[in-house]
N, C-alpha and C positions, 0 to 999 in steps of 0.2 A: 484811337482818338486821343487828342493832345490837349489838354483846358488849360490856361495861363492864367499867372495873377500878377501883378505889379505889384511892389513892396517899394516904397520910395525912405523909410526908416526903417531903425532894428526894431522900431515898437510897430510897425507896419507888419515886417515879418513874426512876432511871437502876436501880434492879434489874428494875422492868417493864420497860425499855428493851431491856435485856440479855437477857429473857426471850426477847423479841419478836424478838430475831435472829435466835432459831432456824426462825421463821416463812419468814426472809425466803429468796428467791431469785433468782437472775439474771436480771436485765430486770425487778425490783419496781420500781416508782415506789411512793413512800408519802409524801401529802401532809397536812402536820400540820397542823394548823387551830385557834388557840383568843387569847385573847387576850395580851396584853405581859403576862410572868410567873408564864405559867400550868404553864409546863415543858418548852414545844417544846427547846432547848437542852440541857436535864439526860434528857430521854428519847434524845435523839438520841446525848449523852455513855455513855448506858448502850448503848445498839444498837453502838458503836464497840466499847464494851469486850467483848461478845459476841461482835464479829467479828472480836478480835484486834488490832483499831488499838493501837497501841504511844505515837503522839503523842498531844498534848495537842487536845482537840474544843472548838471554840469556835463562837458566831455566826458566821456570815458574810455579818454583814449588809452590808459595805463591800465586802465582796470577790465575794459574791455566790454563787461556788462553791468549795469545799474538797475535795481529792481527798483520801482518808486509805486505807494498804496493810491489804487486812486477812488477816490470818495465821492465824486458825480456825476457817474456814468451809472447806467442802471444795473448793465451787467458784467463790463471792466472795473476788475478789481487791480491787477497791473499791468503799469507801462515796465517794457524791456527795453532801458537804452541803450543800443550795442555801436560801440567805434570798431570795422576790424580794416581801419588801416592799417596797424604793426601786426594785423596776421600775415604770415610765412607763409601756409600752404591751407588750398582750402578744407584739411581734412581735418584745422582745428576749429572755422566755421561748423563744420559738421557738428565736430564733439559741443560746441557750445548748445546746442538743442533746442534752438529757438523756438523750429516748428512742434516742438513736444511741449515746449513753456507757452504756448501761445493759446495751445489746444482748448482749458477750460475755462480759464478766466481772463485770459492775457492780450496784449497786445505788443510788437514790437517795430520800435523804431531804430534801422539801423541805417549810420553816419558810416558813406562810403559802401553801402550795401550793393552796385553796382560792381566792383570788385569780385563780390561771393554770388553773384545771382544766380549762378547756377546749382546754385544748393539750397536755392530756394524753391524752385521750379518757376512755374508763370502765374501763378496766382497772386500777384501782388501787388501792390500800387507802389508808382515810383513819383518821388517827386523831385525832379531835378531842375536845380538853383544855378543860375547864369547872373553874373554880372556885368550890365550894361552902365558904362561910368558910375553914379553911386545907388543905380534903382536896381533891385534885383528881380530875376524873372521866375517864378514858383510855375515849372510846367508838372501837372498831373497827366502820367498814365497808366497800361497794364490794366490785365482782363479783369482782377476784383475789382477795379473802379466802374467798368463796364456795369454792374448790375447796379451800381449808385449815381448815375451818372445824371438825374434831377437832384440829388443832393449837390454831387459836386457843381453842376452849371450855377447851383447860389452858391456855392461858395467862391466862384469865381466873380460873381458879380457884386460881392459884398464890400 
């Protein structure tokens, strides 16, 4: 099953972002999917803000992974934001160990994670970003969202 959201600004997309945190939980992988300046970055900035991150959320497309503390969630202590667009091969997805960073406290959001998805398995919510002239479309799916799927239907309705 496929839940959609309309974003008609970037404040549209990081308030969905922000929604969506409340979704999340300990050991989510959530792989973003859509094309260069569709909103992966400003949704991810909104999910920070949700969970309490206090610094500033950027790409990390050079750096690859970004840990940020997050302080309003009851039992995420960190967001993982991982870019592996300049990954080469999936065996450096691997070595990054998102599913072992994710395990006790964590949660991770990765930019282009459609790319790696197979080293993630099926467990994961995908949200992939379509640009329809300047509205963008936030499609959630994948089997973790399945057992959330009253949460997500408000947040699609929000």
């Amino acid at each position: 099953m496929t839940l959609a959201r309309m974003c008609a600004t970037a404040e549209d997309t990081q308030r969905a972002g922000e929604e969506f945190a409340a979704l999340l939980q300990v050991g989510d992988i959530v792989l973003l999917d859509g094309p260069l300046g569709a909103g992966k970055t400003t949704f991810t900035q909104g999910v920070a803000r949700g969970l309490g991150v206090h610094e500033r959320v950027t790409s990390p497309t050079f750096t690859v992974v970004r840990q940020h503390a997050c302080t309003a969630h009851p039992t995420l202590r960190t967001l993982h934001h991982a870019d592996v667009y300049r990954i080469n091969h999936l065996d450096e997805v691997v070595d990054l160990a998102l599913a072992e960073l994710v395990e006790e406290d964590g949660v991770a959001l990765v930019e282009w994670g459609t790319l790696a998805s197979s080293v993630f398995g099926d467990d994961v919510i995908t949200v992939t970003f379509a640009i329809d002239d300047e509205t963008r479309r936030l499609e959630l799916s994948g089997p973790a969202l399945a057992r959330r799927m009253s949460a997500a239907e408000q947040w699609v309705h929000a």
